[in-house]
C-alpha positions in Angstrom: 0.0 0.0 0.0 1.7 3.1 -1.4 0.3 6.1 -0.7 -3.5 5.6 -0.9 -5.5 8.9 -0.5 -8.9 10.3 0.5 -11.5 12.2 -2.5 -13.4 14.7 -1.4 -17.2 14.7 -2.7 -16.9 18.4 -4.6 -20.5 19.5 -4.1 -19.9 18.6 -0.4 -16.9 21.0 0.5 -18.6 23.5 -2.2 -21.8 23.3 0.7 -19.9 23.4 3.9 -18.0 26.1 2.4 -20.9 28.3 1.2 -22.5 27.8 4.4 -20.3 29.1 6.5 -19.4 32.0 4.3 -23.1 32.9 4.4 -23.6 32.4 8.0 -20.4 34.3 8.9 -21.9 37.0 6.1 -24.9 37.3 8.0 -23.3 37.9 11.8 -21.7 40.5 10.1 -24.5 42.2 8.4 -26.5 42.1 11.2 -24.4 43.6 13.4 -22.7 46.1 11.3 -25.9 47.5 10.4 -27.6 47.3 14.0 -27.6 51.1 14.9 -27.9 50.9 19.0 -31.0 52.9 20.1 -33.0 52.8 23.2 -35.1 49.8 22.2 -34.1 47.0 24.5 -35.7 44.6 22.1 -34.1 45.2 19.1 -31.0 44.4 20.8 -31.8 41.5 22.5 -33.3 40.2 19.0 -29.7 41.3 17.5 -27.7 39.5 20.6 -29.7 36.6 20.4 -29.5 36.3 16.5 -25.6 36.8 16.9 -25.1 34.1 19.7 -27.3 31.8 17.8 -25.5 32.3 14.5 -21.7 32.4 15.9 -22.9 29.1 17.5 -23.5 27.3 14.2 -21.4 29.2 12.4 -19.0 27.3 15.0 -20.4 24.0 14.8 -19.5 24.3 10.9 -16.2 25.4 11.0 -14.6 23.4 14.1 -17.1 20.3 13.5 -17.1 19.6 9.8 -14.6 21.2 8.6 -11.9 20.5 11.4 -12.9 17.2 11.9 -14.7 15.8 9.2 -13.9 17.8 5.7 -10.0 15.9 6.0 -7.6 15.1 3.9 -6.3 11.2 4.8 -3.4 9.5 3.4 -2.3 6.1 4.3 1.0 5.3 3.4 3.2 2.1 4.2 3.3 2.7 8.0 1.1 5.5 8.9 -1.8 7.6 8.8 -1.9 11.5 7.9 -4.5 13.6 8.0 -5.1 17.4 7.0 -7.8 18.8 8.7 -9.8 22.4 7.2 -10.5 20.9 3.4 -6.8 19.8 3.6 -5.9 22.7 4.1 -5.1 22.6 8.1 -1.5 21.2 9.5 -0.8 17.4 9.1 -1.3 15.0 11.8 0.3 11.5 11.4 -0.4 8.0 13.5 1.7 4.9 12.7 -0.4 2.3 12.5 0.6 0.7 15.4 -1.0 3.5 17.7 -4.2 3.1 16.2 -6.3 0.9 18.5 -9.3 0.3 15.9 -12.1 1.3 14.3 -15.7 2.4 14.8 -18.1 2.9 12.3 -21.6 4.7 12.8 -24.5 5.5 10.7 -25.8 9.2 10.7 -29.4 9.8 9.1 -30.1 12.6 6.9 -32.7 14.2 5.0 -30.3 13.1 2.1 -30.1 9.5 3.5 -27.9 7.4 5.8 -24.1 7.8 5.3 -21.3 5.7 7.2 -18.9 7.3 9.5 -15.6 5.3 10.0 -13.7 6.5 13.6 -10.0 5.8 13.6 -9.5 5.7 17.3 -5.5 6.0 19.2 -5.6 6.3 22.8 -9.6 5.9 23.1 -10.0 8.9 21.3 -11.2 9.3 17.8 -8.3 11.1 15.8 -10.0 10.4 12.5 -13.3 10.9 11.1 -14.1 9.6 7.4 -17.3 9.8 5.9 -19.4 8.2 3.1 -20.8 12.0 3.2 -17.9 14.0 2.2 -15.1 11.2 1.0 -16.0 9.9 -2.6 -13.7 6.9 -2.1 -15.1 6.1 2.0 -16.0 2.1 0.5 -12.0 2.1 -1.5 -10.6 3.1 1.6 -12.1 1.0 4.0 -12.0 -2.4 2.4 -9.0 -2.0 0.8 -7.0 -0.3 3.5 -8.6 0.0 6.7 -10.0 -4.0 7.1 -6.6 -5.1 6.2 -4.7 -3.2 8.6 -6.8 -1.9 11.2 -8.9 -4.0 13.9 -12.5 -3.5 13.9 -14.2 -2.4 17.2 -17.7 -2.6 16.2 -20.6 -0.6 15.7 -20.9 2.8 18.0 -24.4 4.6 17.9 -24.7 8.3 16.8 -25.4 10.5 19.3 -25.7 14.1 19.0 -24.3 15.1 22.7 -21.1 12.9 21.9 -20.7 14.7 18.6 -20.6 17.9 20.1 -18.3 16.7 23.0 -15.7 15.9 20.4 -16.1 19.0 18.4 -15.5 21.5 21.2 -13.5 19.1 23.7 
């Protein structure tokens, strides 16, 4: 195995992206043109559309694309990932740190897609998705089976998934 690499799905990162930039758009629309007046409403309405806003504009950019939208390259004896589109700093495991693998199955409007968790001190360093990886089935049968000891099947849970994003 010679340096095997993840795709991205396009229309994937071209959503996450466009997202954010809208969301991040919108805080700053909103509070560029707030014009502070004696109307303790209005600004609560402003605060409160802020918070709400920063707070998903947050689960976007540290949740999918810190830990999901990565880069993965498996190589002879290791693991790297690039987090932030593949853009973000590289982060290699030999495979001889990595414990296992989970997988999970996240439900959608779009459908069900497979989440495979590489896990190295019973945390999960890496996240790859049938979502945003075009090649998720490639890289798991053909790389991660072979080397990599499956842990079984871990249930989706929203409070865990927003543990790991922010802690």
């Amino acid at each position: 195995m010679e340096g095997v690499k993840s795709k991205f799905k396009i229309w994937s990162v071209v959503l996450v992206v466009s997202i954010s930039t809208l969301m991040l758009f919108l805080i700053f629309f909103f509070v560029a043109n707030y014009t502070p007046t004696s109307d303790k409403g209005g600004f609560l309405f402003i605060l409160f559309f802020t918070l709400f806003f920063l707070y998903f504009f947050s689960l976007l950019f540290f949740g999918e694309l810190r830990t999901k939208l990565i880069s993965v390259v498996f190589s002879v004896d290791s693991i790297s990932k690039k987090s932030f589109c593949g853009l973000g700093p590289t982060k290699s495991y030999l495979f001889k740190e990595v414990i296992g693998y989970k997988t999970s199955v996240v439900q959608s409007r779009s459908g069900s897609y497979e989440y495979l968790y590489l896990i190295v001190d019973s945390k999960k360093v890496i996240k790859i998705s049938e979502f945003y990886h075009e090649n998720y089935k490639a890289l798991k049968l053909e790389v991660i089976k072979n080397n990599i000891i499956n842990l079984g099947f871990e249930q989706w849970r929203l409070f865990n998934e927003m543990k790991e994003i922010f802690f």
